[in-house]
Biotite code that builds the C-alpha atoms (Angstrom):
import biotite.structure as struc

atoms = struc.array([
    struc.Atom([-15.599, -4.983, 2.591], chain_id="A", res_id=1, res_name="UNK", atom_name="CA", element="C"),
    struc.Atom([-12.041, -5.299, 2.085], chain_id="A", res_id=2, res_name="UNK", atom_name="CA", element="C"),
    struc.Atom([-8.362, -3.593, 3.395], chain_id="A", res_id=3, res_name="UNK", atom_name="CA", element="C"),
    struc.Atom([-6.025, -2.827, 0.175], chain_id="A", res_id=4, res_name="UNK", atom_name="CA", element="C"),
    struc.Atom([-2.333, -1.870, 0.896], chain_id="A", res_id=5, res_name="UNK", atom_name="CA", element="C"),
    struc.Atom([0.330, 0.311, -1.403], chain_id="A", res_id=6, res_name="UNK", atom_name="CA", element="C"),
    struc.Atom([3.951, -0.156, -1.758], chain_id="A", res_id=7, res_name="UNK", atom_name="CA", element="C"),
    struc.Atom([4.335, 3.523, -2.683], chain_id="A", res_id=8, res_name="UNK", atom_name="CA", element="C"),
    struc.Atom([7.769, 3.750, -5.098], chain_id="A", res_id=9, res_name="UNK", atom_name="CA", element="C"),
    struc.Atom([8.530, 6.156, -7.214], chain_id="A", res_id=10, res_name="UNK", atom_name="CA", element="C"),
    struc.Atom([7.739, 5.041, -10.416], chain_id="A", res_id=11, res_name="UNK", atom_name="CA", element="C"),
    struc.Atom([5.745, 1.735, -9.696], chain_id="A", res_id=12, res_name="UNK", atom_name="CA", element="C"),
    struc.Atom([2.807, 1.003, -6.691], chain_id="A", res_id=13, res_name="UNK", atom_name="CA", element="C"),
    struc.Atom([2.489, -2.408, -5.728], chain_id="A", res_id=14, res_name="UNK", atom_name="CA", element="C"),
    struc.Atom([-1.217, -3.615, -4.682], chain_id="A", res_id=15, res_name="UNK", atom_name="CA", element="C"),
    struc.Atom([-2.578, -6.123, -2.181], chain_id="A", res_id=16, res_name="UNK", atom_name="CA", element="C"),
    struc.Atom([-6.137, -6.632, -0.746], chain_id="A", res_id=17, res_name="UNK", atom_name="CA", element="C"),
    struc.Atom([-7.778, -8.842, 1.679], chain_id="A", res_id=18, res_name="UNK", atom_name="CA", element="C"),
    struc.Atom([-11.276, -9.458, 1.446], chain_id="A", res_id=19, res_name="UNK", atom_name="CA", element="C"),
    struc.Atom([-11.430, -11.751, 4.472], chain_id="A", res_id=20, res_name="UNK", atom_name="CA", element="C"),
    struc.Atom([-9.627, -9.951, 6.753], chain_id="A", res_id=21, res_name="UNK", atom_name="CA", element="C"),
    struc.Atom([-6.901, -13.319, 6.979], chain_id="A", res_id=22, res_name="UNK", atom_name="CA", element="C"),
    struc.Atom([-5.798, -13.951, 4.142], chain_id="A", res_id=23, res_name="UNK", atom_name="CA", element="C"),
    struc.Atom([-3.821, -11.306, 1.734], chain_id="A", res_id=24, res_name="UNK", atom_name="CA", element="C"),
    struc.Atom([-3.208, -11.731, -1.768], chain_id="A", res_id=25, res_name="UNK", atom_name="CA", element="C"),
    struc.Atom([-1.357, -9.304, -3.959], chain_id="A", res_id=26, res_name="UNK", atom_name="CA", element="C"),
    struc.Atom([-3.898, -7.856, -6.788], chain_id="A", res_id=27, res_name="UNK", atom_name="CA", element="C"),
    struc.Atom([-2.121, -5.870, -9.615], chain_id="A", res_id=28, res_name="UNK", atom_name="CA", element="C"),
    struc.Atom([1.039, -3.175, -10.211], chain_id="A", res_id=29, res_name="UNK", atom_name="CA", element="C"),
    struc.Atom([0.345, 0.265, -10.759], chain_id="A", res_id=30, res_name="UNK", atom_name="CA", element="C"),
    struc.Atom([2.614, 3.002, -12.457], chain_id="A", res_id=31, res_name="UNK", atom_name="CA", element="C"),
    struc.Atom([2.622, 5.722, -10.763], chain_id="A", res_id=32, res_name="UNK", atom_name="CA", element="C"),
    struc.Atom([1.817, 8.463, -13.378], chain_id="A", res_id=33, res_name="UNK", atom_name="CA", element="C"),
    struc.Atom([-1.002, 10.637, -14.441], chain_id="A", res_id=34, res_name="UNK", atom_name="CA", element="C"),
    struc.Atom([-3.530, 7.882, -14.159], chain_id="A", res_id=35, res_name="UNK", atom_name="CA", element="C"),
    struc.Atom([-2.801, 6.632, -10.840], chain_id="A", res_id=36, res_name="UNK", atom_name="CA", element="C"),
    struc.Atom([-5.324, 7.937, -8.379], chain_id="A", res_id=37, res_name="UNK", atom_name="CA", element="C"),
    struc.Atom([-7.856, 7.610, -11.250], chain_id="A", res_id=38, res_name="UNK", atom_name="CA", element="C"),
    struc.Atom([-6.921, 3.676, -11.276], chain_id="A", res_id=39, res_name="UNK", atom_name="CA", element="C"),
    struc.Atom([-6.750, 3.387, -7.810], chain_id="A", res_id=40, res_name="UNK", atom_name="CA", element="C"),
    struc.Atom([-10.038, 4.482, -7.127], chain_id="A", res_id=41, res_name="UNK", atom_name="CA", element="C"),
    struc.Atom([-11.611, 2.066, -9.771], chain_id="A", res_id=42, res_name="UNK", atom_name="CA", element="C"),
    struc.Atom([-10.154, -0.675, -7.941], chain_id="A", res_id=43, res_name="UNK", atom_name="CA", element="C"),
    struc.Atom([-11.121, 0.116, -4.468], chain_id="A", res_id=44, res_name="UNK", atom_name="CA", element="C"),
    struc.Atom([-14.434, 0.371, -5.255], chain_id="A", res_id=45, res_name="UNK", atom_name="CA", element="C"),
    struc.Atom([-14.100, -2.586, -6.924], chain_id="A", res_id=46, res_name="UNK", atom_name="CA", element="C"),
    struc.Atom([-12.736, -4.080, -4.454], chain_id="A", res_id=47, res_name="UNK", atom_name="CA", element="C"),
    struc.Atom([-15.204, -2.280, -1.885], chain_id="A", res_id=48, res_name="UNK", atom_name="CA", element="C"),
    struc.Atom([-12.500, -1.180, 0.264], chain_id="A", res_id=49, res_name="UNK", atom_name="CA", element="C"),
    struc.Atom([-13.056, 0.271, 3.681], chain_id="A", res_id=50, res_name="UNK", atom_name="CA", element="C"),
    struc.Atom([-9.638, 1.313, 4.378], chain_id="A", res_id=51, res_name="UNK", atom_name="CA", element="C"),
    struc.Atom([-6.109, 1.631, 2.486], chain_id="A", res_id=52, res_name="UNK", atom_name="CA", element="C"),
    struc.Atom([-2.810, 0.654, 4.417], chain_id="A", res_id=53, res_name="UNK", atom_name="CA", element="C"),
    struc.Atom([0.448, 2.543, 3.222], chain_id="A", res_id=54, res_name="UNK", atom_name="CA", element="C"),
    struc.Atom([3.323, 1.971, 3.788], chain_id="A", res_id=55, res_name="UNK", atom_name="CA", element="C"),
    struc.Atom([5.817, 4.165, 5.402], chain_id="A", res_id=56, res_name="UNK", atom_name="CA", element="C"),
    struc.Atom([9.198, 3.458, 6.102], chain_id="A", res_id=57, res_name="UNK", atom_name="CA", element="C"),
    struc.Atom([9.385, 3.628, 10.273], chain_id="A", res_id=58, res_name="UNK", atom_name="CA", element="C"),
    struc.Atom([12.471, 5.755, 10.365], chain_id="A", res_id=59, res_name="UNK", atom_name="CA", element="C"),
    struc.Atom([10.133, 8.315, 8.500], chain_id="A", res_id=60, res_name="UNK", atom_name="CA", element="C"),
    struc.Atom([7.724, 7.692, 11.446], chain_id="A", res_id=61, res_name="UNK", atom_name="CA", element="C"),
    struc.Atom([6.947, 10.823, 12.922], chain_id="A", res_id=62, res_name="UNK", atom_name="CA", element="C"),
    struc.Atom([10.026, 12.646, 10.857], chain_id="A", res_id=63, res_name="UNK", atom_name="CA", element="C"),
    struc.Atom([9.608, 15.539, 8.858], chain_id="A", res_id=64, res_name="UNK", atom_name="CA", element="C"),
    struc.Atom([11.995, 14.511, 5.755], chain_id="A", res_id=65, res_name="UNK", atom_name="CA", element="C"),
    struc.Atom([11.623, 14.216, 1.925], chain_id="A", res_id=66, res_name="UNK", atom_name="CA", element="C"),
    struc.Atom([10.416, 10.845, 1.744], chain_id="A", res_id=67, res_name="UNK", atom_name="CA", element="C"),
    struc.Atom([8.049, 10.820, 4.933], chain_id="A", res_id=68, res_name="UNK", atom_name="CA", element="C"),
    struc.Atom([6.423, 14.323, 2.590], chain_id="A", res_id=69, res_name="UNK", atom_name="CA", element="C"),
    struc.Atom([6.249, 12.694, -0.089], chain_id="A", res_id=70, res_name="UNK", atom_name="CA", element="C"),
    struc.Atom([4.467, 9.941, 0.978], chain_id="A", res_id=71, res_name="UNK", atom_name="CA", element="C"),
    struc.Atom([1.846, 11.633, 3.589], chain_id="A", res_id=72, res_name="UNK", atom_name="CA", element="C"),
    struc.Atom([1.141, 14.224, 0.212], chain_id="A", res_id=73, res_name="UNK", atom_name="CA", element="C"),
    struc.Atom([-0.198, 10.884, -1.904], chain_id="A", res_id=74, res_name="UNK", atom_name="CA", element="C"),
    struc.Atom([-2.357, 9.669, 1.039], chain_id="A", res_id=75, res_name="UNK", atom_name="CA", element="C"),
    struc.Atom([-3.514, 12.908, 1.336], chain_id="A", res_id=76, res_name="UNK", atom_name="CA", element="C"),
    struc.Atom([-4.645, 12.930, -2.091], chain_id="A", res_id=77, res_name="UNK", atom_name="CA", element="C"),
    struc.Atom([-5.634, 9.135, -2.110], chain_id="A", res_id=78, res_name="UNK", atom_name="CA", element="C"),
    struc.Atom([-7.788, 10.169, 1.685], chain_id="A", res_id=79, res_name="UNK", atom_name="CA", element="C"),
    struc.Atom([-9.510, 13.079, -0.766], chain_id="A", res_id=80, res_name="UNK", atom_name="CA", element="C"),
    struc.Atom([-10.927, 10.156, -3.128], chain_id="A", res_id=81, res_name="UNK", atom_name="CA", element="C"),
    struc.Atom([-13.495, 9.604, 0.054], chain_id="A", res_id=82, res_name="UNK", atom_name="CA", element="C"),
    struc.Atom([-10.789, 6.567, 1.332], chain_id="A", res_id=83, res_name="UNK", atom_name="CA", element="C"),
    struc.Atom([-9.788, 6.530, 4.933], chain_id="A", res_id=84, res_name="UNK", atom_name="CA", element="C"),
    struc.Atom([-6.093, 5.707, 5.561], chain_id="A", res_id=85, res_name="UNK", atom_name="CA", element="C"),
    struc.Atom([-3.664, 4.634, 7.390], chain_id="A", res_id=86, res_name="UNK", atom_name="CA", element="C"),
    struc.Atom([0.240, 3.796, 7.718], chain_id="A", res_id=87, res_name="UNK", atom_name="CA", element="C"),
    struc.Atom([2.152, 0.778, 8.559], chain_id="A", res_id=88, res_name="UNK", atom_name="CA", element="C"),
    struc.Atom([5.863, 0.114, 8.868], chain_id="A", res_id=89, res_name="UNK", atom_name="CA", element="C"),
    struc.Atom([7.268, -0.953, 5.587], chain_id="A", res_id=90, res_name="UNK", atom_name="CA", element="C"),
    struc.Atom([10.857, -1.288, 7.004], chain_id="A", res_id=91, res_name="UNK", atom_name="CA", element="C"),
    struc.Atom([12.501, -4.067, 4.984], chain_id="A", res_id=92, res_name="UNK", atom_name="CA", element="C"),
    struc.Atom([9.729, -5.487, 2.683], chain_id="A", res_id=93, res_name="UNK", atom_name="CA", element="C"),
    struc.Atom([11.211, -4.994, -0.730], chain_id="A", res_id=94, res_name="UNK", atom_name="CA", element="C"),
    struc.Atom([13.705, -7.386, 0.618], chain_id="A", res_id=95, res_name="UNK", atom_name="CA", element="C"),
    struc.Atom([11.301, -9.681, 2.144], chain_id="A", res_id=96, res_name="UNK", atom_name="CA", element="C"),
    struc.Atom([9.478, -10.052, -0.967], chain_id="A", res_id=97, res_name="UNK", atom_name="CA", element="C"),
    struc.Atom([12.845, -10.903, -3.083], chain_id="A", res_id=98, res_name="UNK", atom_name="CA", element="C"),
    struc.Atom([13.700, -13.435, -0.216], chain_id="A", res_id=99, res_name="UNK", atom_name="CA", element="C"),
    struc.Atom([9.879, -14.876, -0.740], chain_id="A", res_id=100, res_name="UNK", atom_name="CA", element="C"),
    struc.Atom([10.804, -15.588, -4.476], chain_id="A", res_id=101, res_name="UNK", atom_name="CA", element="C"),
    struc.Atom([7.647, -13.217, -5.811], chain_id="A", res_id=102, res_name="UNK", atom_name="CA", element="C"),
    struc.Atom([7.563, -12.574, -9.326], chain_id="A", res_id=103, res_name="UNK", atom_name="CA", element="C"),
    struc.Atom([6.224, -8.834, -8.671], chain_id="A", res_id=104, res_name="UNK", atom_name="CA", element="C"),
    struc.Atom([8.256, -7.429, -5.830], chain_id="A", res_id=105, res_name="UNK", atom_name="CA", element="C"),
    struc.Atom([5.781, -4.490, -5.564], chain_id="A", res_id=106, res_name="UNK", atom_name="CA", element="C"),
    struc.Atom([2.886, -6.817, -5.356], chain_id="A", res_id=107, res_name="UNK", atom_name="CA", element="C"),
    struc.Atom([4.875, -8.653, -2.654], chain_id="A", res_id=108, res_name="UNK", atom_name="CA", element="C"),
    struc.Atom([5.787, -6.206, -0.636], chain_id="A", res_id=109, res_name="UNK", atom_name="CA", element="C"),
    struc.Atom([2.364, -4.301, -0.500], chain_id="A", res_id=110, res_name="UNK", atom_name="CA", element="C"),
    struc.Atom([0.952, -8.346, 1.195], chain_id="A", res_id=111, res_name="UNK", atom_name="CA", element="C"),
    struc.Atom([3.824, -8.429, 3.292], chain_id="A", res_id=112, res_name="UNK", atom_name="CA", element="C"),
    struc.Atom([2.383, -4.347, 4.615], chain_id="A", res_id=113, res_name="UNK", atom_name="CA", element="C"),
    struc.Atom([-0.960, -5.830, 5.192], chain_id="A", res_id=114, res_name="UNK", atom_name="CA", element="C"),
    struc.Atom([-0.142, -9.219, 6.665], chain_id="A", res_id=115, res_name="UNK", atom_name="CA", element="C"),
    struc.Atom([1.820, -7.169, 9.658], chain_id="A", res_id=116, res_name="UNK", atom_name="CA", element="C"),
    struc.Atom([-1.108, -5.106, 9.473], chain_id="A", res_id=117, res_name="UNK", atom_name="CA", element="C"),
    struc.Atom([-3.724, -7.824, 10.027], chain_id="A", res_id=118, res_name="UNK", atom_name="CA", element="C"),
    struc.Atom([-1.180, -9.450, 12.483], chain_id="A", res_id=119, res_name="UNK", atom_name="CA", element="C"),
    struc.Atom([-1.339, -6.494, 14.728], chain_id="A", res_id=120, res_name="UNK", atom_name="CA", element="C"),
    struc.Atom([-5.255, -5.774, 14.760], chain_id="A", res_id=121, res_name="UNK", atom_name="CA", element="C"),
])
């Protein structure tokens, strides 16, 4: 069994997993189109996932704004593919994954969601 993470953008998702439960590696970049939950469901059960970590900005945290909507209406959807879900603080990790040098900043940022995940189990 495995954890995946999103970096939910608008037009682009970045992927992690971490089959171990330690170590996180990013897996792929998804657009985020008509296909999405379609791919995304190929890969978790590729990946056997038993959970997916979003990411949700913490000033959306418990606010009812546009972005915060947005983001709880995917996992909604995502949760209806038979997925259980849940959020983690994603304050900042665009920028950490530019300051990490990552050649896929949505890749990078959905590890960097699921290493402070792990990091707080």
């Amino acid at each position: 069994m495995s954890l995946i993470s999103l970096d939910l953008g608008d037009k682009r998702v970045g992927v992690a997993v971490s089959r171990s439960g330690i170590i996180c590696e990013p897996l792929v970049t998804l657009n985020f189109d008509q296909d999405f939950y379609l791919n995304l469901k190929k890969i978790c059960h590729e990946e056997e996932a038993e959970k997916i970590i979003i990411g949700l900005p913490k000033r959306f945290l418990g606010q009812e704004s546009g972005p915060e909507k947005k983001i709880r209406s995917i996992a909604k959807k995502i949760q209806g593919l038979g997925f259980e879900i849940e959020f983690m603080d994603e304050s900042y990790t665009t920028k950490m994954a530019e300051e990490r040098g990552s050649k896929d900043i949505d890749q990078e940022a959905a590890v960097i969601i699921l290493e402070d995940y792990l990091a707080k189990k």
